[in-house]
C-alpha positions as CSV (number, residue, x, y, z in Angstrom):
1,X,88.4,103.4,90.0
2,X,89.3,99.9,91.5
3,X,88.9,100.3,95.6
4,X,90.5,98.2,98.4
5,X,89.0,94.9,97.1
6,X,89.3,95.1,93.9
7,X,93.2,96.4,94.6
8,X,93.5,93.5,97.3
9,X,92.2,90.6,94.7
10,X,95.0,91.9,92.5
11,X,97.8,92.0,95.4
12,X,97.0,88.5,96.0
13,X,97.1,87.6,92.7
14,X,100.7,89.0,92.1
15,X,101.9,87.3,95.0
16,X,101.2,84.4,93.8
17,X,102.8,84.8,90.4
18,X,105.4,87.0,90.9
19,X,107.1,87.0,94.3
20,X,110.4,85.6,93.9
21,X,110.7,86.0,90.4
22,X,113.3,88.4,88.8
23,X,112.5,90.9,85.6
24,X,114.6,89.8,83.0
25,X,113.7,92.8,80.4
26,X,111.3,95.7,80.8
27,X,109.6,97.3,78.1
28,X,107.9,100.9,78.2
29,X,105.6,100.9,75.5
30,X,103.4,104.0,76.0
31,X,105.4,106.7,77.5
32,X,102.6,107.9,80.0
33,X,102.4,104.6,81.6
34,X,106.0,105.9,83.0
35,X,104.9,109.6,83.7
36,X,105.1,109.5,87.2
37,X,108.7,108.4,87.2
38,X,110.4,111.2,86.8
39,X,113.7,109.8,85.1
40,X,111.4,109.1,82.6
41,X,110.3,105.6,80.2
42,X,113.7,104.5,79.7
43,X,115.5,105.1,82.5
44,X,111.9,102.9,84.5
45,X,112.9,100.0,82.0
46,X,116.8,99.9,82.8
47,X,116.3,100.2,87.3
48,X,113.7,97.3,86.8
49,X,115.4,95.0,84.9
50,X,117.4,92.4,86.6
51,X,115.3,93.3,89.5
52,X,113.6,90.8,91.9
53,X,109.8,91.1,93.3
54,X,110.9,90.4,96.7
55,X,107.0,91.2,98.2
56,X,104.1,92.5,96.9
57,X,102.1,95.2,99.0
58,X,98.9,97.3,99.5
59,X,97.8,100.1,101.8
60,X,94.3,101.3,101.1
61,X,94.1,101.4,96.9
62,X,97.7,101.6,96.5
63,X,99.9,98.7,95.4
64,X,103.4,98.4,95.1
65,X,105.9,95.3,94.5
66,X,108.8,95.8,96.7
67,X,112.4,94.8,95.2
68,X,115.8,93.2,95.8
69,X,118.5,94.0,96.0
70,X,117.5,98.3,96.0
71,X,115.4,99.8,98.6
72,X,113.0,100.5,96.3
73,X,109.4,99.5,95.2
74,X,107.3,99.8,91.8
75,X,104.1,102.0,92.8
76,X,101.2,101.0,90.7
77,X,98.8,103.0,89.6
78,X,95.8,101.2,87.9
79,X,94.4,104.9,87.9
80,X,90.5,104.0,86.3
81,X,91.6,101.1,84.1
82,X,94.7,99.4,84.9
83,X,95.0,96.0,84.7
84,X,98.0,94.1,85.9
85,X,98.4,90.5,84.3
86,X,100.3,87.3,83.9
87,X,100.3,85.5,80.9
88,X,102.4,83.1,78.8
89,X,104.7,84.8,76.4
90,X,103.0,83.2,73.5
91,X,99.5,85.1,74.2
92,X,99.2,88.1,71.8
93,X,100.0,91.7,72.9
94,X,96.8,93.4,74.3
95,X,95.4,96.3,72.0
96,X,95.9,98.6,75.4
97,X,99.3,96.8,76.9
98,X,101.6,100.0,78.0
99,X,104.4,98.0,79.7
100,X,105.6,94.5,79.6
101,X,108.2,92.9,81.9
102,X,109.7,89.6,81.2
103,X,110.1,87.3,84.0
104,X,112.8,84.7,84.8
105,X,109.8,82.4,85.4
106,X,108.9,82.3,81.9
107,X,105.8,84.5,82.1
108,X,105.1,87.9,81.1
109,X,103.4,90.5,83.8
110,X,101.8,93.4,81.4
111,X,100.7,96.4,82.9
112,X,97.6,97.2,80.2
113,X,95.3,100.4,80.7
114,X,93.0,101.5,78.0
115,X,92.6,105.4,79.5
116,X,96.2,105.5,80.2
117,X,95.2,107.5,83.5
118,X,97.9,104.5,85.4
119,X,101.5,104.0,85.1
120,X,104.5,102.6,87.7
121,X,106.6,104.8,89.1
122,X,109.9,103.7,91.4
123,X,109.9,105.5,94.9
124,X,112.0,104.8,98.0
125,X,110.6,103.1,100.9
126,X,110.4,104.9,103.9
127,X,108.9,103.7,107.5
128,X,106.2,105.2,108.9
129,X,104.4,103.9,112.0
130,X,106.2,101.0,111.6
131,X,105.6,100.0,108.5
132,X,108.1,100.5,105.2
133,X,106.1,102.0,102.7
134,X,106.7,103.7,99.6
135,X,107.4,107.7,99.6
136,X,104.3,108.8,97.7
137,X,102.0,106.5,99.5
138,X,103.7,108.2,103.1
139,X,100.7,110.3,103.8
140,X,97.8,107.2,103.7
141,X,95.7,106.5,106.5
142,X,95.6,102.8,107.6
143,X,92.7,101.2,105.7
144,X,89.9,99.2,107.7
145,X,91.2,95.7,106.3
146,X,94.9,96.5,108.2
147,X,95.6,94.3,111.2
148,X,96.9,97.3,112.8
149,X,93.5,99.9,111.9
150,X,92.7,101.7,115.1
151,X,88.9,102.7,114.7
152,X,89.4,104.3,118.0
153,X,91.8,106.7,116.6
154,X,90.1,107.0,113.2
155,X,86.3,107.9,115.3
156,X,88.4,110.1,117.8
157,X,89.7,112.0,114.2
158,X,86.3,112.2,112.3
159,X,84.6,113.8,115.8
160,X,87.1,116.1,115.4
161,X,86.0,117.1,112.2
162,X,83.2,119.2,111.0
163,X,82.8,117.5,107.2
164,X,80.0,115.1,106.3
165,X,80.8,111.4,107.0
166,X,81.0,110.2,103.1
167,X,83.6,113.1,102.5
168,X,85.3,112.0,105.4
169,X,85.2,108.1,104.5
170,X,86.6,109.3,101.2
171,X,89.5,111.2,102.8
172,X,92.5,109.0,102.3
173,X,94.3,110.7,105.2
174,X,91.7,109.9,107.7
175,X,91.1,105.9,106.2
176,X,92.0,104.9,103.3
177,X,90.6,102.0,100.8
178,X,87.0,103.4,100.4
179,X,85.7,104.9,97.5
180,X,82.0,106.0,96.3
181,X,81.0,102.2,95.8
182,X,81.9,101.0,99.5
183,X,81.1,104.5,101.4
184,X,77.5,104.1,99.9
185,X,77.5,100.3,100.8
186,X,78.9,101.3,104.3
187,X,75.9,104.0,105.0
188,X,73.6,101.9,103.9
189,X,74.2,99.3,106.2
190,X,75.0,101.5,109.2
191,X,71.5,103.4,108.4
192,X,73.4,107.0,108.3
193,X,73.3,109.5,105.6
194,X,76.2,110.3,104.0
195,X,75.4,113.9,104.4
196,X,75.7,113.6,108.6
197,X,78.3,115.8,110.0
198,X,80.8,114.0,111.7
199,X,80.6,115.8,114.6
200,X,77.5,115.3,115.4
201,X,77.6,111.6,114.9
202,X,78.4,109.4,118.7
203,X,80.9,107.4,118.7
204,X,79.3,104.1,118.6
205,X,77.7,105.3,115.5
206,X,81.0,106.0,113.9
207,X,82.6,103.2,115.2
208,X,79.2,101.1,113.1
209,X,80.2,103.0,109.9
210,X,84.0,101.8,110.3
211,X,82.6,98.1,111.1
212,X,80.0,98.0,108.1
213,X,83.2,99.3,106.0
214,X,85.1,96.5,107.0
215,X,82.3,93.7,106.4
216,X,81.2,95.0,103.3
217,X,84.9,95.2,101.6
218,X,85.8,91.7,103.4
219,X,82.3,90.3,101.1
220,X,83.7,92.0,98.1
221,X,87.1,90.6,98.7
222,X,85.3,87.2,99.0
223,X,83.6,87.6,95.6
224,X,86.3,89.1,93.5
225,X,85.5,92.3,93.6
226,X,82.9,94.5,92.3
227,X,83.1,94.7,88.2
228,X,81.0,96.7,86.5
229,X,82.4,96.1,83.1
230,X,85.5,94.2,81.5
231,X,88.3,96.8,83.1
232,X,88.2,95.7,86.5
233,X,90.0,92.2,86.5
234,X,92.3,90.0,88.2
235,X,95.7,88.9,87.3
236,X,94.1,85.8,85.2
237,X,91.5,88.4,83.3
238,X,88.4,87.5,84.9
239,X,86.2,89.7,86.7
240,X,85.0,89.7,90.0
241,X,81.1,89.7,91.1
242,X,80.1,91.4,94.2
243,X,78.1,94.1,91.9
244,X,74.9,91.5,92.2
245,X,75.3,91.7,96.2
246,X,74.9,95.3,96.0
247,X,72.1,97.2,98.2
248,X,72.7,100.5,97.4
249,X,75.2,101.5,95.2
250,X,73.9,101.7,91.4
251,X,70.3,100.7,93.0
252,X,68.8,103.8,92.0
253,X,64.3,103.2,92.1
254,X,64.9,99.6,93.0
255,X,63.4,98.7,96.3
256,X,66.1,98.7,99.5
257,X,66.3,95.0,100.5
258,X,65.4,96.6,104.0
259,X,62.8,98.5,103.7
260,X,61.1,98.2,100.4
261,X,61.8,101.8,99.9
262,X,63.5,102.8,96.0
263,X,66.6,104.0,96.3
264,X,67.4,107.6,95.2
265,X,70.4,108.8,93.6
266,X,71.7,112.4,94.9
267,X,75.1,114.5,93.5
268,X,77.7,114.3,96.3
269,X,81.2,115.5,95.1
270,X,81.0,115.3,91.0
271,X,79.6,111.9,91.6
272,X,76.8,109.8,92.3
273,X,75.6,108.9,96.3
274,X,72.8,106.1,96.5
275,X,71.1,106.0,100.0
276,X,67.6,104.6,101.0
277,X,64.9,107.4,102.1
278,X,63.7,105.9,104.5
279,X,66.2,103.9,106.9
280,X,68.9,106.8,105.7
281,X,66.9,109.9,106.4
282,X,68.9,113.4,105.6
283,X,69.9,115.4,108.0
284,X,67.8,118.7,108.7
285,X,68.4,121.7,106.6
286,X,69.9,120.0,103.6
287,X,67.3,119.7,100.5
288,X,69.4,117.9,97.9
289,X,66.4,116.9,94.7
290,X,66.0,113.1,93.6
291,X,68.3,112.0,90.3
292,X,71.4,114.4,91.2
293,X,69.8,117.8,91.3
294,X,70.9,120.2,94.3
């Protein structure tokens, strides 16, 4: 699933193509690419068109283009393989394209997802600590990227807590926009184990985890994105290439740029954590094997 740079690379690509422009005609071509809009396919076609992309906006992973003249935004999920793009009219249909919305500018944005896990959805806006954001998207943290992210608050939150600090950095309510590729790339660099209660951790610690965050998603962002295969792209279709930067994610046996060390690969959460064994050491009491096995 596409995390804040990946989502960010996309944001900025839509603002470039689409802000300002107005959706002639909407087309719903795969009905559970509208499933989250309640209403249902058709009615998602009919409040869109005629409607103008008046901003185009991100908090964490979530991306939304805001509209004129309703209150309302277009919540996008690109769920695991959603791909929003902008092409000319004449290029052919996609094999996976679920909804295509014709634009006063003469281009087509197509919303294509192969595992139809995405979809839009139209939600209100609503503020919430000063900021107008869509309903469903109400309850998201601030992500590290956001002018306004408080890592005094967020530290001050996670001591509070008695979780390990990966779960925590995956907790959208605490901060949002990092997923299992940045929380391991975040650990690494801040030498902590993602097993590490947060309550034991000291502040400056914590406040090194929210700052290696930070970096390591503003390098991605730089690069494109990380893009493991040809699902992840930008509004043009090409991918982005922060995956050869990697130093742990993915890296499992290959030697920690650090240390010299192979990276091991333990099960965290139905899912994969990379760490170094020697400049992450695991906290006492937990025995977790190599290759996933608890």
């Amino acid at each position: 699933m596409p995390e804040l740079p990946e989502v960010e690379v996309v944001r900025r690509g839509l603002s470039t193509h689409v802000l300002g422009a107005t959706m002639e005609s909407v087309e719903v071509l795969h009905p559970r690419a509208a499933r989250r809009h309640e209403p249902g396919p058709r009615d998602l076609a009919l409040q869109l068109t005629g409607q103008t992309v008046s901003a185009v906006e991100r908090r964490g992973k979530y991306l939304w283009l805001v509209l004129e003249p309703t209150d309302l935004a277009v919540v996008v999920h690109l769920g695991m393989s959603g791909q929003m793009l902008v092409q000319p009219p004449t290029v052919p249909d996609e094999k996976h394209l679920r909804i295509r919305a014709m634009l006063d500018t003469g281009a087509d944005l197509r919303f294509v997802d192969q595992r139809t896990f995405g979809g839009w959805a139209l939600a209100p806006l609503v503020e919430v600590d000063g900021d107008r954001v869509p309903l469903p998207v109400a309850h998201i943290a601030r992500d590290p990227m956001d002018p306004r992210f408080d890592p005094s608050a967020v530290v001050k939150v996670l001591r509070s807590k008695h979780t390990e600090i990966k779960r925590a950095l995956l907790d959208q309510t605490v901060v949002s926009g990092i997923g299992n590729i940045y929380a391991d790339e975040a650990l690494w660099r801040a030498q902590i184990h993602g097993n590490r209660p947060t309550d034991k951790l000291t502040g400056p610690k914590l406040r090194a985890v929210l700052a290696a965050a930070h970096d390591v998603m503003a390098e991605a962002l730089d690069q494109g994105g990380t893009s493991f295969d040809a699902l992840y792209v930008n509004v043009n279709g090409e991918s982005g290439y922060f995956e050869r930067s990697l130093n742990a994610y993915g890296q499992e046996d290959m030697p920690c740029p650090r240390c010299g060390a192979p990276i091991r690969r333990e099960r965290f959460m139905n899912r994969s954590s990379y760490s170094c064994p020697r400049c992450q050491p695991r906290p006492r009491g937990i025995r977790i094997g190599a290759a996933g096995n608890v």
